[in-house]
C-alpha atoms as one frame of an Amber mdcrd trajectory, in Angstrom:
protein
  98.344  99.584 130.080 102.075  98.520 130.810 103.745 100.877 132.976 106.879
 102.138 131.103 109.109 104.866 130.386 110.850 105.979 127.198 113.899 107.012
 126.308 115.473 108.562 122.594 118.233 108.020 121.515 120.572 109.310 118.812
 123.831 107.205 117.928 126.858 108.394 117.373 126.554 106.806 113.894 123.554
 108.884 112.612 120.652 106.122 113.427 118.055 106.855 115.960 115.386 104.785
 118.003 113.581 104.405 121.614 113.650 101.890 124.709 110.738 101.630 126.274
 111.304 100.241 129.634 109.311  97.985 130.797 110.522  96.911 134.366 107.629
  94.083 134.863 108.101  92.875 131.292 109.385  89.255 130.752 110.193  89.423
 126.893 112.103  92.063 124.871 110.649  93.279 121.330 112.526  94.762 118.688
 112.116  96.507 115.968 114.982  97.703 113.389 113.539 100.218 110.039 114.752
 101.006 106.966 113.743 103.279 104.475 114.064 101.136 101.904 110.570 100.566
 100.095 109.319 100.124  96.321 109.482 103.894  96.051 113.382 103.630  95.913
 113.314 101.631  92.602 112.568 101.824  89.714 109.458 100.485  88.381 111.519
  97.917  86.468 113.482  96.545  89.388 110.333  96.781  92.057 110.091  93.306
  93.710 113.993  93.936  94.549 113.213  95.375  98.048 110.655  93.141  98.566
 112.792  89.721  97.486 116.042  91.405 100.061 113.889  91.659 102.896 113.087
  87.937 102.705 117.042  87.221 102.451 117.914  88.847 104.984 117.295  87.362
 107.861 118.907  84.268 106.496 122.952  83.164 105.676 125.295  85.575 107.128
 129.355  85.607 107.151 129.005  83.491 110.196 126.518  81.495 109.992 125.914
  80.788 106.401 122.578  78.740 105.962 119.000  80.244 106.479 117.692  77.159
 108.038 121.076  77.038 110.521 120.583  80.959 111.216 117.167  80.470 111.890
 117.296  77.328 114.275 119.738  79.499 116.236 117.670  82.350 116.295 114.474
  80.244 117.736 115.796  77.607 120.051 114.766  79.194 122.829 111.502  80.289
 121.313 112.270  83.510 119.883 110.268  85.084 116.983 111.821  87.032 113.942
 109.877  88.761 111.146 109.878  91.435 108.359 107.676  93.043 106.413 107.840
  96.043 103.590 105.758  97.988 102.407 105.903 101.264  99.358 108.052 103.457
 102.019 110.174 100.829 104.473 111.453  97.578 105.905 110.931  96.179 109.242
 113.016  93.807 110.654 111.104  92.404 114.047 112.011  90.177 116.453 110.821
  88.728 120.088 112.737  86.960 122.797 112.524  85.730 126.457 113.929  88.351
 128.927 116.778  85.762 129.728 118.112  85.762 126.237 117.690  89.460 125.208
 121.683  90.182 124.669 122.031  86.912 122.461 119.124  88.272 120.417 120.518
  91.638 119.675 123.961  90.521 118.807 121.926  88.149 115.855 119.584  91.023
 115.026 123.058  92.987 114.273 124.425  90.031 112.810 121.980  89.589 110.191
 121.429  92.855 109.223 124.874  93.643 108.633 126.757  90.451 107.297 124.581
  89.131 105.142 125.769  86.719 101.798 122.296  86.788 100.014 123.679  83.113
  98.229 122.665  82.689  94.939 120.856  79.379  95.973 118.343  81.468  99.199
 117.900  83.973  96.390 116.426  81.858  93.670 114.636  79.832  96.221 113.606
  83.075  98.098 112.023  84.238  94.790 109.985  81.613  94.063 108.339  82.022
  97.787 108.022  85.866  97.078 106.402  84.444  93.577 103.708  82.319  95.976
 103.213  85.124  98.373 102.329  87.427  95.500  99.965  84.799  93.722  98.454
  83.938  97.768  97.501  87.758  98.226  96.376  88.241  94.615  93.593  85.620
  95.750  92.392  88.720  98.717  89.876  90.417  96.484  89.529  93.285  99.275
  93.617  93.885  98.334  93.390  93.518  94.839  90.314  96.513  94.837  92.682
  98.393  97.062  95.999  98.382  95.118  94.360  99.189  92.044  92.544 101.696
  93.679  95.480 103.279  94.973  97.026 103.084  91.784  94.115 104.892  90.103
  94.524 108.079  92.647  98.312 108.578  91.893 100.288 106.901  94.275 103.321
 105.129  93.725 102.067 101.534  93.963 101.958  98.605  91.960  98.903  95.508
  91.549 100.585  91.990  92.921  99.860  90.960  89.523 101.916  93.585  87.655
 104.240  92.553  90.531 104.557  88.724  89.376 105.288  89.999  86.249 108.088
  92.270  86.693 110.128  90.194  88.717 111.805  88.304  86.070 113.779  91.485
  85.941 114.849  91.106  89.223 118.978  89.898  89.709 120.979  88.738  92.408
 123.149  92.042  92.078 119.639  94.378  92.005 118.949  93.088  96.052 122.777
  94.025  96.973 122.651  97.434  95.328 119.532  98.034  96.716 120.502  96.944
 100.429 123.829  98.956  99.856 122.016 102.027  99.389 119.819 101.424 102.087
 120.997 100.029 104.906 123.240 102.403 106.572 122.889 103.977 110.143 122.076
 107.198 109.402 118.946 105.581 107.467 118.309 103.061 110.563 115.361 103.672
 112.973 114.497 101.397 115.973 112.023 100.500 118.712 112.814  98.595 121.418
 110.828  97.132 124.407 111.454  94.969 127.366 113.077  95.644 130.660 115.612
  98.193 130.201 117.181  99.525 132.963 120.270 101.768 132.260 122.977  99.306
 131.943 121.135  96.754 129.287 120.407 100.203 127.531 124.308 100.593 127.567
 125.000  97.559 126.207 122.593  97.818 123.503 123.485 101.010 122.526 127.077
  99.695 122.089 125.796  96.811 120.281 124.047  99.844 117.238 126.243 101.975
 117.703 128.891  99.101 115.916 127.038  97.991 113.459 128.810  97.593 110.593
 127.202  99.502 108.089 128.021 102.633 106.225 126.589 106.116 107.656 125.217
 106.982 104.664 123.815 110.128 104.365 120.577 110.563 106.244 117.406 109.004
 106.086 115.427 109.226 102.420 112.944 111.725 102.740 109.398 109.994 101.742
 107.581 110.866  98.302 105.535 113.758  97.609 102.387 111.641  96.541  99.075
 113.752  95.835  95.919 111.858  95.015  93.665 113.219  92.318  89.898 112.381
  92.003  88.587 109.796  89.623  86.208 110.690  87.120  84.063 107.789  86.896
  83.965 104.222  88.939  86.972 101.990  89.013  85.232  98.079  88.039  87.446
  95.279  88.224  85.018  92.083  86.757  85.711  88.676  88.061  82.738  86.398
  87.501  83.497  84.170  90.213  82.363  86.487  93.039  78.476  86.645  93.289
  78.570  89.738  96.023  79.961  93.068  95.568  83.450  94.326  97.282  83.732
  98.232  97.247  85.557 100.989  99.012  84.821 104.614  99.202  87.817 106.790
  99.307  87.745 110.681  99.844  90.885 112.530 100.482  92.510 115.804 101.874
  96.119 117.227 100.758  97.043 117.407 103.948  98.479 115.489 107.055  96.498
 116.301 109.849  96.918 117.067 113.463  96.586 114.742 116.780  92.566 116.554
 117.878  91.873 115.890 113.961  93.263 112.134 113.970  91.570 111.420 117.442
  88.351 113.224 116.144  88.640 110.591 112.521  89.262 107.667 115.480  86.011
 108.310 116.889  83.859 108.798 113.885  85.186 104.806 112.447  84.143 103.741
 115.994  80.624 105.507 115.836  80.047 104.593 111.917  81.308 100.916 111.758
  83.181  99.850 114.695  80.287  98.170 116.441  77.086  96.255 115.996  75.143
  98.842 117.074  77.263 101.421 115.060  75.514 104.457 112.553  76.135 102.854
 109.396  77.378  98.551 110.444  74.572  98.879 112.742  71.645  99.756 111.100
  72.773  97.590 108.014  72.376  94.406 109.990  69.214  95.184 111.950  67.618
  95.210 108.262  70.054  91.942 107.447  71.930  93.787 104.645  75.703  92.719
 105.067  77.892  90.606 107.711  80.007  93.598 108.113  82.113  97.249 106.960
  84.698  98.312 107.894  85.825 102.199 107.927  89.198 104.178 108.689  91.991
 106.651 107.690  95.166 106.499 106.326  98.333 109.307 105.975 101.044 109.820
 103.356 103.410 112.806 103.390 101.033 115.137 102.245  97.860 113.874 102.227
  94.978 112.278 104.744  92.499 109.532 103.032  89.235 108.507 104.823  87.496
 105.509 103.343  84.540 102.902 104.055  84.244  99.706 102.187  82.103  96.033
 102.615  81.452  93.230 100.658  77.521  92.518  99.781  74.954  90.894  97.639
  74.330  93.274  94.303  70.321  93.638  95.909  71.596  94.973  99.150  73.680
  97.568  97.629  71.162 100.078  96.721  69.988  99.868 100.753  73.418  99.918
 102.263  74.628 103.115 100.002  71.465 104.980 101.152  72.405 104.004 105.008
  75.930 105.433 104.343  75.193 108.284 102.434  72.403 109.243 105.179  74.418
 109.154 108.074  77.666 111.001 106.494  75.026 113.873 105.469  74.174 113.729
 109.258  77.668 113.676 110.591  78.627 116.648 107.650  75.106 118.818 109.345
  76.356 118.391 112.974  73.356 115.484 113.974  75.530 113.752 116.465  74.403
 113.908 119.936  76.270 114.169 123.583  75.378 110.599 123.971  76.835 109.215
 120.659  80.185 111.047 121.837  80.386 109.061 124.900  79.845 106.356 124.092
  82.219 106.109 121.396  84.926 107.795 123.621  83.815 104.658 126.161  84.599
 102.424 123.440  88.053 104.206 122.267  89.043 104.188 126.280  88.433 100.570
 126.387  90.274  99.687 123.244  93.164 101.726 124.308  93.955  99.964 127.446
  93.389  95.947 125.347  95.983  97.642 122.737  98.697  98.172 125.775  98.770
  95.224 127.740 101.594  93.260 125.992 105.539  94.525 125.265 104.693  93.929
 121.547 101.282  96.029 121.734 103.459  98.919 124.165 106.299  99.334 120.974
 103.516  99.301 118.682 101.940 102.670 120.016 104.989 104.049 119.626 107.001
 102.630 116.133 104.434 103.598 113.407 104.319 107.293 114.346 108.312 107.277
 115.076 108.921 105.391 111.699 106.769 107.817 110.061 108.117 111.528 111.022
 110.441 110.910 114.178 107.954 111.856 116.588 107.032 110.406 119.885 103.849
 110.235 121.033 103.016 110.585 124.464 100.966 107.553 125.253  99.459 108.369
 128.899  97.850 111.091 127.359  96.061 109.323 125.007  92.962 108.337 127.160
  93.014 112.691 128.142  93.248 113.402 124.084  90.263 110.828 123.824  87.864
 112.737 126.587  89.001 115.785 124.543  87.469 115.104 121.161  84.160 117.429
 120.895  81.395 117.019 118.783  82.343 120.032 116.941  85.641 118.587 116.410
  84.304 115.395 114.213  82.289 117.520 112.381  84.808 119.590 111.108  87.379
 116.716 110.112  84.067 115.120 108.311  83.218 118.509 106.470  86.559 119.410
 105.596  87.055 115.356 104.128  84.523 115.761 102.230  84.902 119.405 100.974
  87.825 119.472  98.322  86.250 117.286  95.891  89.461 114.509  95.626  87.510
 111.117  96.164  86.489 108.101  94.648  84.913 104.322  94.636  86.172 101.191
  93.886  84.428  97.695  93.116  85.136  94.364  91.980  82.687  91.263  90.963
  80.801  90.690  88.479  77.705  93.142  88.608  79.387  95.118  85.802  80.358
  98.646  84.577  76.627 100.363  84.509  76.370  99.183  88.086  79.467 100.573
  89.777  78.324 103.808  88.248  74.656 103.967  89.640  76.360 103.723  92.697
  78.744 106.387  92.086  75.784 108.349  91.214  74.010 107.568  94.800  77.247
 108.957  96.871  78.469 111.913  94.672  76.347 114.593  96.934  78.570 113.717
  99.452  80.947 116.025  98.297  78.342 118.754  97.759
């Protein structure tokens, strides 16, 4: 882990963000966020957002080409990104230590002069049109969105996507960025090596950017899943194996021992090959892998498990899950499953931190989210602290309020998705 130490910050323009200083650190990250996601729009206009945040970053009022911007951003090897999802915009970027000033100034730059030219937006669209199509081709997305859809959550398929952005015009992306983009709305992260006069000077540089103060950042949607009352089948003959998830949710956020408690039970159920459920499905051959993990919304905590596998190895694999959830739900988990998991967590912990980018990361998501910061040398304590009684009760209480669901596309059809509903449903029991 990168020895730092971080400082908030409130502007006097309304936005807010860290440095994390990094004194042996030889590159400075940024990141600059937005509320300013699908949820904002309406359903007609939804690929606006999505079609501004790929303008952006491209002809300003003084430097008015993308390609010219972008060779000026990168000639000394700096990276720039951003990506969107339902709730924000991220605007990311990553320079050498000797050119972190230069970098700011075009962060502001961009994100405050833009021209969004009629000829980057049509152009812009069409790669936003090949980006959609690309993911549409990820079958474990595809289940997912539609999935999400199903449970109530404002979120659309990238094929219902494609479709709606023919409504999409050039004046849609500046409304939207008007309404968006002002300080008080304007969250950052930024690493490096930030002693007290670079944290002056950038600072200066926010605190002057040329947006309006708007008032206040948008508060996030109320969302609350509801069960579904029978399997969600999407049929595609083309895939021969099955791709699933499992979702069961909780109309709550939870709280750090809870979230730490949900860390360790992925890590014990599917994290490794000699994991409860990953595990004992390959000793008996009957999938390359699953993945498992948990996700938060304003008012609600999802935990979900999903693989891809042959239609013959389903029956086997569901009967592995479903047995070692009961065991986790009746308190079968030993002292020496706990260790070792925590052993595993530790070690994953200190990989996550050892690079600038990695550092910002532990902090942004939670920050983005709900403004606070997490102390991150006492993560390895709040990993030692997790108790067996502790996943146990997350597990129980996930699986107690009867909000869940499963998901599968391929071709084994409608009948078959629903046997396998039938297997997990005394789960929630």
């Amino acid at each position: 882990m990168l020895r730092h130490t971080v400082y908030e910050v409130t502007l006097q323009n309304g936005g807010k963000g860290l440095f994390i200083h990094i004194p042996e650190a030889s590159v400075m990250n940024f990141e600059v966020n937005f509320r300013a996601g699908e949820y904002l729009v309406s359903k007609k206009k939804w690929e606006a957002p999505h079609i501004m945040e790929h303008l952006l970053f491209g002809a300003n009022e003084e430097i008015p080409k993308s390609r010219t911007f972008q060779a000026e951003f990168e000639k000394n090897g700096a990276y720039s990104n951003a990506s969107i999802n339902s709730y924000e915009i991220v605007y990311e970027a990553e320079c050498a230590d000797f050119e972190w000033d230069r970098i700011a100034g075009l962060i502001q730059l961009a994100i405050t002069k833009p021209l969004f030219l009629e000829s980057e937006y049509l152009a812009e669209t069409g790669n936003v049109r090949e980006e959609l199509v690309m993911r549409s081709n990820n079958h474990f997305r595809q289940l997912n969105l539609s999935l999400r859809q199903a449970y109530g959550y404002r979120i659309l398929t990238d094929q219902e996507r494609l479709e709606l952005m023919k409504n999409v015009e050039l004046e849609d992306i500046w409304k939207h960025y008007k309404s968006t983009h002002t300080t008080s709305n304007m969250r950052f992260v930024i690493a490096g090596k930030l002693p007290a006069d670079r944290r002056k000077i950038i600072t200066e540089i926010f605190e002057k950017m040329d947006l309006p103060k708007g008032k206040g950042r948008f508060e996030l949607p109320v969302e609350k899943p509801h069960s579904l009352k029978e399997a969600l089948y999407i049929n595609n003959e083309t895939v021969k194996n099955l791709y699933f998830f499992i979702d069961t949710f909780i109309l709550r956020r939870i709280n750090n021992p809870e979230a730490d408690a949900l860390n360790l039970l992925n890590i014990m159920m599917t994290e490794t090959f000699y994991s409860r459920i990953l595990g004992a499905a390959r000793e008996k051959g009957l999938v390359y892998d699953t993945n498992s993990g948990f996700g938060q919304t304003r008012n609600s905590t999802n935990w979900w498990v999903g693989a891809q596998v042959l239609p013959d190895n389903t029956g086997p694999l569901f009967d592995i899950i479903v047995k070692e959830i009961k065991a986790i739900q009746r308190g079968r988990l030993n002292e020496d499953d706990l260790k070792a998991a925590q052993q595993y967590a530790l070690g994953r912990f200190q990989r996550s931190g050892q690079t600038v980018g990695g550092t910002a990361s532990g902090y942004s998501s939670r920050y983005f989210f709900d403004g606070i910061v997490d102390d991150y040398y006492k993560i390895p304590e709040r990993i030692t602290d997790v108790t067996k009684k502790g996943i146990v009760d997350i597990t129980k209480e996930l699986f107690s309020k009867n909000i869940w669901g499963i998901g599968g596309l391929g071709s084994t059809g409608e009948e078959f998705m629903e046997e396998l509903r039938s297997k997990i449903t005394p789960l929630w029991k």
